[in-house]
C-alpha positions as CSV (number, residue, x, y, z in Angstrom):
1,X,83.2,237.6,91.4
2,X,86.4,239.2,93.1
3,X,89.0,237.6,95.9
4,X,89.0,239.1,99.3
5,X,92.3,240.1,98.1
6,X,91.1,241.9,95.0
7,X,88.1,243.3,96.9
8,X,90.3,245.0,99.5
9,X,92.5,246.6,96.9
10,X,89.4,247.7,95.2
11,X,88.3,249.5,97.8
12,X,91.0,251.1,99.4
13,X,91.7,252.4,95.5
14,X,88.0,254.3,96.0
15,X,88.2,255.2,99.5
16,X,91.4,257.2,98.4
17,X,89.6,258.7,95.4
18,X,86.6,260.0,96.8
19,X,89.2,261.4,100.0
20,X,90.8,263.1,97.4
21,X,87.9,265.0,95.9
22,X,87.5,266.9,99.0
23,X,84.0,267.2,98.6
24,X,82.6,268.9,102.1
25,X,79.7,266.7,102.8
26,X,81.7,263.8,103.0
27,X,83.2,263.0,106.5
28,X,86.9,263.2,107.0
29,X,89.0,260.1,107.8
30,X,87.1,256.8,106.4
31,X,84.0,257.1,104.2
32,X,81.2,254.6,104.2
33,X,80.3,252.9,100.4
34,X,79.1,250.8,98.8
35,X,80.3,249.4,94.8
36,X,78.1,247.4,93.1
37,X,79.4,245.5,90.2
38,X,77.7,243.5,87.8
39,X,79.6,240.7,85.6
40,X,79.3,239.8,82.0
41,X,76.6,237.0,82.7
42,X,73.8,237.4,85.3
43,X,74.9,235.5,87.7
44,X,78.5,236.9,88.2
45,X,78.4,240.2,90.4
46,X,80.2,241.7,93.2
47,X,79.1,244.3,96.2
48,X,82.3,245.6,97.5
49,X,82.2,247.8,100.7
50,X,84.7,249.9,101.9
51,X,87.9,248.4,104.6
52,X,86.6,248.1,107.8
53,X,82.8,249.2,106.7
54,X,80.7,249.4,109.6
55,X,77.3,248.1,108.2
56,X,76.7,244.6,106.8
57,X,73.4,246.0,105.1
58,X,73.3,245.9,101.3
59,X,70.2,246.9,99.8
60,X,67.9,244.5,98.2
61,X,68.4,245.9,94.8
62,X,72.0,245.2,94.4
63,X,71.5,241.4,95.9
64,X,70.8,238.7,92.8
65,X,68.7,235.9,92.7
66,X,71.1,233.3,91.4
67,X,68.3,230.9,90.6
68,X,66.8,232.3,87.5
């Protein structure tokens, strides 16, 4: 649904915002996520992980079966 490009920016906006909240029990320096987004038809989602993201697992919930 995104670019690489848009992806990136996407997630370096919400790695800086949940850095910002301070909240204690998330780690300091880089924090692990994962953004699911879903698209106007059912077939247009994106599952955008944070920059440098150090698991390739995504949960079987958030992958779609295109073929419907």
């Amino acid at each position: 649904m995104f670019s690489i490009d848009m992806k990136h920016m996407i997630a370096e906006k919400v790695q800086k915002i949940l850095q910002e909240t301070h909240y204690p029990e998330l780690p300091k320096g880089k924090i692990q996520f994962l953004l699911h987004v879903d698209g106007a038809e059912s077939w247009s989602w994106a599952n955008i992980k944070n920059n440098g993201s150090q698991s390739d697992l995504v949960p079987s919930e958030l992958i779609r079966n295109t073929s419907v």
